[in-house]
DRENVOKE-554550 format. One record per residue (C-alpha): x, y, z; residue in one letter; chain. Coordinates in nm, 2 decimals, m for minus. Layout:
N
R      c1      c2      c3  residuo  cadena
R       X       Y       Z        A       A
...
//
This chain:
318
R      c1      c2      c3  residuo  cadena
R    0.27   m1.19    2.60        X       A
R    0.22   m0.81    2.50        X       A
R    0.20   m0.69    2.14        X       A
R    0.58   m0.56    2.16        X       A
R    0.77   m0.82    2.36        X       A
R    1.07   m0.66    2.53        X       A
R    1.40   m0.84    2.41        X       A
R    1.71   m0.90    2.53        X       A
R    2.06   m0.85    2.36        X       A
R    2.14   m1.21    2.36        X       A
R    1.75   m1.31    2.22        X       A
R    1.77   m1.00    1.93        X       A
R    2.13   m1.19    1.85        X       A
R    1.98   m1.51    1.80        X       A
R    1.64   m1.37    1.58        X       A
R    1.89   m1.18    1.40        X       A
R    2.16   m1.49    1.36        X       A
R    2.46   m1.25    1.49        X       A
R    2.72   m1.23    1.76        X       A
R    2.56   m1.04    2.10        X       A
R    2.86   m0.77    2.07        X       A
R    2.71   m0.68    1.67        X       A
R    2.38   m0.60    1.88        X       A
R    2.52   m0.33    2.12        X       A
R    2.73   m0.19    1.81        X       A
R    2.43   m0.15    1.61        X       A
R    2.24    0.01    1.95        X       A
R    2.55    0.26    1.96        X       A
R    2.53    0.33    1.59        X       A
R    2.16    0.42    1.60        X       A
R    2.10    0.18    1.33        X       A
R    1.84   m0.02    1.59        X       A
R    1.66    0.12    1.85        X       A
R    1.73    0.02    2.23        X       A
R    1.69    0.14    2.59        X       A
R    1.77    0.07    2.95        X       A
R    1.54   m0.07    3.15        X       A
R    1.77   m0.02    3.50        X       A
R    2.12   m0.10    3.41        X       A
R    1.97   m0.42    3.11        X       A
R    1.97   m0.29    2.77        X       A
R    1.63   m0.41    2.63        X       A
R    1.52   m0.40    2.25        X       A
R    1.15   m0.44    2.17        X       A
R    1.07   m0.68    1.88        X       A
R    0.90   m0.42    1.64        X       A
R    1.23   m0.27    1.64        X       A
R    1.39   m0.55    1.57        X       A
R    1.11   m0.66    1.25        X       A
R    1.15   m0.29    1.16        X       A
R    1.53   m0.28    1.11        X       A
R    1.53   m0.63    0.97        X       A
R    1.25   m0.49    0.74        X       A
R    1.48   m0.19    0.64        X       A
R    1.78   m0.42    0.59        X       A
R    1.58   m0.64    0.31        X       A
R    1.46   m0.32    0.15        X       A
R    1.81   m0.23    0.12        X       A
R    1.92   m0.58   m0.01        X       A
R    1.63   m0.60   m0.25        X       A
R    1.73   m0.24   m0.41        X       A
R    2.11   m0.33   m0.41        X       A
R    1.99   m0.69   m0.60        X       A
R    1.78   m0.52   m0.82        X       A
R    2.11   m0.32   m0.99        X       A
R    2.32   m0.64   m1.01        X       A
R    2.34   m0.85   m1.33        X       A
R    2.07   m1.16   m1.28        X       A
R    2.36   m1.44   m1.37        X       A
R    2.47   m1.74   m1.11        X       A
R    2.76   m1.51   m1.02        X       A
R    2.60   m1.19   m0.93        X       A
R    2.37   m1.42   m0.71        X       A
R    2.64   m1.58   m0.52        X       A
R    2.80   m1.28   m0.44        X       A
R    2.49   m1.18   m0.27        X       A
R    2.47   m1.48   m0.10        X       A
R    2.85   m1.50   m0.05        X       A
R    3.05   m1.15   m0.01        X       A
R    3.42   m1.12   m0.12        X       A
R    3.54   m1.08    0.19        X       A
R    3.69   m1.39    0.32        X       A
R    4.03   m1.57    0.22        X       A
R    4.06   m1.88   m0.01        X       A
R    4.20   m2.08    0.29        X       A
R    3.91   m1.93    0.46        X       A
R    3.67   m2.23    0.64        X       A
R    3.27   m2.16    0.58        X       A
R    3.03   m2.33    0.73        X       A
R    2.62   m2.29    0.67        X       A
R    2.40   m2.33    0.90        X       A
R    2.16   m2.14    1.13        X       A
R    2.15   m2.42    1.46        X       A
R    2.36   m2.33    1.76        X       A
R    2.56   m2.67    1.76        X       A
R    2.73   m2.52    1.47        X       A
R    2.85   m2.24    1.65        X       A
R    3.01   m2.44    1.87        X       A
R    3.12   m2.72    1.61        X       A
R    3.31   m2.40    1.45        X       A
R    3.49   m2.36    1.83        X       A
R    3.59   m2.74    1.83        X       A
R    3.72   m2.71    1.48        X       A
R    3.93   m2.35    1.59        X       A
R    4.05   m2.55    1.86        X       A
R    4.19   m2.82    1.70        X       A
R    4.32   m2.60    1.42        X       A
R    4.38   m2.23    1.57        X       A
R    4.50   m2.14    1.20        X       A
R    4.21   m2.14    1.00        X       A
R    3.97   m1.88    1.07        X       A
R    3.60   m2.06    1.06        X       A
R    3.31   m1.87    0.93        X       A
R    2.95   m1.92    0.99        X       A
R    2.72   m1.80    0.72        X       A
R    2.34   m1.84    0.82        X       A
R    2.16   m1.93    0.53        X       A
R    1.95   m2.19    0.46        X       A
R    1.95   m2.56    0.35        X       A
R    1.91   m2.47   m0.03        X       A
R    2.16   m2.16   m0.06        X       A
R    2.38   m2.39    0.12        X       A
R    2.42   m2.65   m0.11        X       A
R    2.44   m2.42   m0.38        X       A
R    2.73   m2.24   m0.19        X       A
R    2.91   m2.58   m0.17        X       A
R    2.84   m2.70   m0.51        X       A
R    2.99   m2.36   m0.68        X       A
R    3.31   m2.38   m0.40        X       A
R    3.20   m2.12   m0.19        X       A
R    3.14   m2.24    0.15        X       A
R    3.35   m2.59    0.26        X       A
R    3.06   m2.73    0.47        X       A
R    2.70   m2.74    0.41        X       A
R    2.41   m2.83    0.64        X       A
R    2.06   m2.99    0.48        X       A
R    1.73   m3.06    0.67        X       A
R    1.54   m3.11    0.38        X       A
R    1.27   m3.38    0.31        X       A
R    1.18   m3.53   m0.02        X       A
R    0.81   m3.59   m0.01        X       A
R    0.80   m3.87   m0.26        X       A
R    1.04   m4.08   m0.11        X       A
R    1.01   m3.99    0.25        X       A
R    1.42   m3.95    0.23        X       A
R    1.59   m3.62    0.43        X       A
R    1.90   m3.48    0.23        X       A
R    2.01   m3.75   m0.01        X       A
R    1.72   m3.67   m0.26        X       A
R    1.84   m3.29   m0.28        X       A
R    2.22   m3.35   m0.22        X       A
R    2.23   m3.59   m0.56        X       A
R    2.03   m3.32   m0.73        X       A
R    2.17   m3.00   m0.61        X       A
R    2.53   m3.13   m0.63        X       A
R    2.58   m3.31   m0.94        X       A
R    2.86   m3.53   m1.05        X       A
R    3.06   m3.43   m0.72        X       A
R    3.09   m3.71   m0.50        X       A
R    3.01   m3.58   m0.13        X       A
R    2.96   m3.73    0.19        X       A
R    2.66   m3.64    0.39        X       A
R    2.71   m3.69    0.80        X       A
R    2.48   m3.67    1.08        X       A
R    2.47   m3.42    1.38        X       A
R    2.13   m3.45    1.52        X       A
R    1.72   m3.49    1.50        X       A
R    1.53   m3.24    1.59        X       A
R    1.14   m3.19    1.65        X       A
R    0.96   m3.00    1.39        X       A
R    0.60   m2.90    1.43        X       A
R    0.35   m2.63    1.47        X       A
R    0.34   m2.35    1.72        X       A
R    0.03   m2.19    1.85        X       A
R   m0.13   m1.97    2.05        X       A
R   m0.13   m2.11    2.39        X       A
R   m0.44   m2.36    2.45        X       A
R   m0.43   m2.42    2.06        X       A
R   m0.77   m2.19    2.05        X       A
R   m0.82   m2.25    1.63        X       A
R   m0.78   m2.63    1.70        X       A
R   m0.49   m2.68    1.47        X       A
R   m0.32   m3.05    1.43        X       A
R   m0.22   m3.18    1.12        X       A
R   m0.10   m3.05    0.74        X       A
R   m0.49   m3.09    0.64        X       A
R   m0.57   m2.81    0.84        X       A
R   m0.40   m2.52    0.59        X       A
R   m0.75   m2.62    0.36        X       A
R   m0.91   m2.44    0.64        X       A
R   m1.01   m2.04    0.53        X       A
R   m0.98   m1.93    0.90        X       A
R   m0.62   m2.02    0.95        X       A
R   m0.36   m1.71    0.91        X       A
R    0.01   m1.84    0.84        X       A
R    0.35   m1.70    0.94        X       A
R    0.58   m1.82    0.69        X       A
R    0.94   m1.88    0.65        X       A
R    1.17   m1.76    0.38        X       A
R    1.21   m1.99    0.04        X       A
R    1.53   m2.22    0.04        X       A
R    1.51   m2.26    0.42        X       A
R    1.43   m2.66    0.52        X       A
R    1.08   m2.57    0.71        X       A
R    0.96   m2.36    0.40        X       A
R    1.03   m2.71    0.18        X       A
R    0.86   m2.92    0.45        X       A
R    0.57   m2.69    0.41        X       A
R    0.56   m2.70    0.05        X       A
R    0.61   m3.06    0.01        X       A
R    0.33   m3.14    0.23        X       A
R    0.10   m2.90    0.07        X       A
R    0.21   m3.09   m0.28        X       A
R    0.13   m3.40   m0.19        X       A
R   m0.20   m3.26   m0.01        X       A
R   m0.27   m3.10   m0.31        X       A
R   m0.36   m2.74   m0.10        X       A
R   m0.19   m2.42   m0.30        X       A
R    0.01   m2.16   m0.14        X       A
R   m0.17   m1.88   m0.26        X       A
R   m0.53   m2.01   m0.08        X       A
R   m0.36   m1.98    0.20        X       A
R   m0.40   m1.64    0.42        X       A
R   m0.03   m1.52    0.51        X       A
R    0.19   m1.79    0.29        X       A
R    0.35   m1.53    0.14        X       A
R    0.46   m1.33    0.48        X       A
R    0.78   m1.49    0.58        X       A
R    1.05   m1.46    0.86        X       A
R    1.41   m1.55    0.85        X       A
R    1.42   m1.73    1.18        X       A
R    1.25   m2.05    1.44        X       A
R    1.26   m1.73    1.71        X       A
R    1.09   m1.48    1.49        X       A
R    0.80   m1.74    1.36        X       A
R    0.72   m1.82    1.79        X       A
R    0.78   m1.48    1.82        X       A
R    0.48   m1.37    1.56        X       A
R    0.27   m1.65    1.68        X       A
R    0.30   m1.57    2.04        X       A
R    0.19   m1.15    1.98        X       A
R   m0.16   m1.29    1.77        X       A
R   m0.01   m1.17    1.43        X       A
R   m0.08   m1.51    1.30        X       A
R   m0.26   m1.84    1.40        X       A
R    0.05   m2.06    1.32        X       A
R    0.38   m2.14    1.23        X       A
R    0.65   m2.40    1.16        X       A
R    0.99   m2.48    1.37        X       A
R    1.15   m2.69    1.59        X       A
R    1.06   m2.77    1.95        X       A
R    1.36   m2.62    2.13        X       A
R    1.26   m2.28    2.02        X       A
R    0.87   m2.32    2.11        X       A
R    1.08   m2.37    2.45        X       A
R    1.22   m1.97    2.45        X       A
R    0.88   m1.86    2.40        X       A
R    0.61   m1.76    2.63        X       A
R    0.23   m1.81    2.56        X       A
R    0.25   m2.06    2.29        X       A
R    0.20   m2.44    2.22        X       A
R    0.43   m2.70    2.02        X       A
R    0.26   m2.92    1.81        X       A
R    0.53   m3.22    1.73        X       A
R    0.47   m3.34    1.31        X       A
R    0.77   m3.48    1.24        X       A
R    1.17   m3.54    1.37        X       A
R    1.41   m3.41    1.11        X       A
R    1.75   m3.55    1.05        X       A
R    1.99   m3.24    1.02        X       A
R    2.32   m3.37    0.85        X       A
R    2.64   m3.19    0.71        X       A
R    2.72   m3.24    0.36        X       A
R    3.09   m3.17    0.25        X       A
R    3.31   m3.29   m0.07        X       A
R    3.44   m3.66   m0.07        X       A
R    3.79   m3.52   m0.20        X       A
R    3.78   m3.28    0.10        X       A
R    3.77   m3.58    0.37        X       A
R    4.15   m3.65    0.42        X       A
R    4.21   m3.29    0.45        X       A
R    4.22   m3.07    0.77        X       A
R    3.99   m2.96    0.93        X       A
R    3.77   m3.18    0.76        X       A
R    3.95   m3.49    0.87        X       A
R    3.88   m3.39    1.22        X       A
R    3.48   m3.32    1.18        X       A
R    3.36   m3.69    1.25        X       A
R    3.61   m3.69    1.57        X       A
R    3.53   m3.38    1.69        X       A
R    3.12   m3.52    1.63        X       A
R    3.15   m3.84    1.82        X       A
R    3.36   m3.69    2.08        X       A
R    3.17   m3.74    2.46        X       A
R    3.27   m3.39    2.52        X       A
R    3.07   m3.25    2.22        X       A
R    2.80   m3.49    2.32        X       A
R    2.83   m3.40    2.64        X       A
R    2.78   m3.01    2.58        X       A
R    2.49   m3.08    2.32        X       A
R    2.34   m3.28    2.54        X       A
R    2.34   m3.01    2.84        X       A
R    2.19   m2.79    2.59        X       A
R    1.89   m3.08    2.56        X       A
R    1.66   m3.05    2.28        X       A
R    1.83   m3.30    2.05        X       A
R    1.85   m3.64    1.94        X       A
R    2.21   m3.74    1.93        X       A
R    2.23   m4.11    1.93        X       A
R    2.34   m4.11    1.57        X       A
R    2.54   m3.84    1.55        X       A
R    2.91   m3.84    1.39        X       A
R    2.77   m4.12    1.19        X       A
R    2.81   m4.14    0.79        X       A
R    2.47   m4.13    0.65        X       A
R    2.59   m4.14    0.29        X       A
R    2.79   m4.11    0.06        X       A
R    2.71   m4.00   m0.29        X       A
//
């Protein structure tokens, strides 16, 4: 793979987390550059890292004027512009996107959000009633637990129900032929390794960390920990142009990128985590249907790259 990997509309979209159409009105704006190659529009990704790069610049300046309280920070996290009957869920997998069209489907009066944050921001989103549905791929080091450790401590005194969608593959991707021999946690003691990192809050960044606790290995020894990306496509992405010698995701999206090997570490459980007083109500009432549904299964399934033999099922609840 080249330096500056031609794109596609649909693959900017999914770096980016937004719909295909928001990527031919930005185009059309000027605000990111693209160019016809035939009749295909094509993006390259430098373009794409340099408006994302321009876009956090922008966000950092407009945080820097706000008030540093809880409530000047969700309002960055959450704008003011959706309804109280309004139905958010967080989330940056796919099956979520189309959990949100089962949900409009079943209810075609309630407008369903997706906000792509991570695991973290999520659960704070749902523990200050700002998003209805929270996703969590988050593992506790100490106990070897995914979710319930952070949903007790994140989400105090509200009693919440945590349910399963799927496992996924997390590991390491490399340059193709794995040329710095890279296998296991240990090797982040290594000087020669260069990291591409991903943003704080977001589960792989707290897999990372808690492995490099219990290892004992500090972030800051590490060349490139502090260089992050906001997506599985834009760490492959990085990996794959030689920018750095490794990063973390899941397997599916090692599977969109060319010239790079997966190295499985670990399967994830990635779970929804909503309100125990929300259950009875609709949509929510209709979640765990809609989740063990063979039709749902069925169109995961096609998708491949999950586990799905538990999904729909309660984990917990707290």
């Amino acid at each position: 793979m080249s330096g500056n990997t031609a794109l596609t509309p649909q693959e900017v979209a999914d770096m980016l987390k937004i719909a295909k159409n928001t990527v031919y009105e930005l185009i059309k704006r000027g605000e990111l550059k693209g160019y016809k190659v035939g009749k295909k529009i094509r993006v390259d990704t430098r373009d794409v890292e340099e408006y994302k790069n321009r876009k956090k610049n922008t966000v950092s300046r407009q945080n820097n004027t706000r008030k540093k309280d809880n409530s000047s920070l969700l309002d960055i996290l959450y704008p003011g512009n959706t309804r109280e009957d309004d139905f958010v869920i967080c989330g940056q997998d796919m099956l979520l996107d189309i959990l949100s069209r089962y949900i409009e489907m079943h209810y075609p009066e309630i407008r369903t959000f997706r906000s792509y944050i991570g695991s973290y921001k999520g659960l704070l989103g749902l523990y200050m009633g700002k998003v209805q549905v929270a996703t969590a791929h988050l593992w506790d080091g100490d106990s070897g637990k995914y979710n319930i450790p952070f949903v007790r401590r994140l989400i105090p005194g509200i009693p919440t129900v945590i349910i399963h969608l799927a496992c996924r593959m997390e590991g390491f991707y490399v340059a193709k032929g794995n040329p710095k021999n890279i296998h296991s946690w240990e090797d982040f003691k290594r000087p020669d390794i260069n990291l591409i990192n991903r943003e704080r809050g977001c589960g792989v960044r707290i897999l990372l960390d808690e492995h490099l606790r219990l290892l004992n290995i500090k972030g800051k020894n590490i060349s490139g920990y502090n260089r992050e990306c906001l997506s599985h496509l834009a760490v492959a992405s990085t990996v794959a142009r030689g920018e750095a010698d490794v990063g973390i995701g899941n397997e599916k999206t090692s599977l969109q990128v060319q010239n790079i090997d997966f190295i499985p570490l670990q399967k994830e459980r990635y779970e929804l985590v909503i309100k125990k007083d929300d259950m009875d109500n609709p949509p929510f009432n209709s979640i765990t249907k809609i989740l063990k549904s063979d039709k749902f299964k069925q169109e995961l399934a096609g998708i491949g790259g999950y586990d799905l033999s538990e999904t729909g099922n309660i984990t917990a609840e707290l």
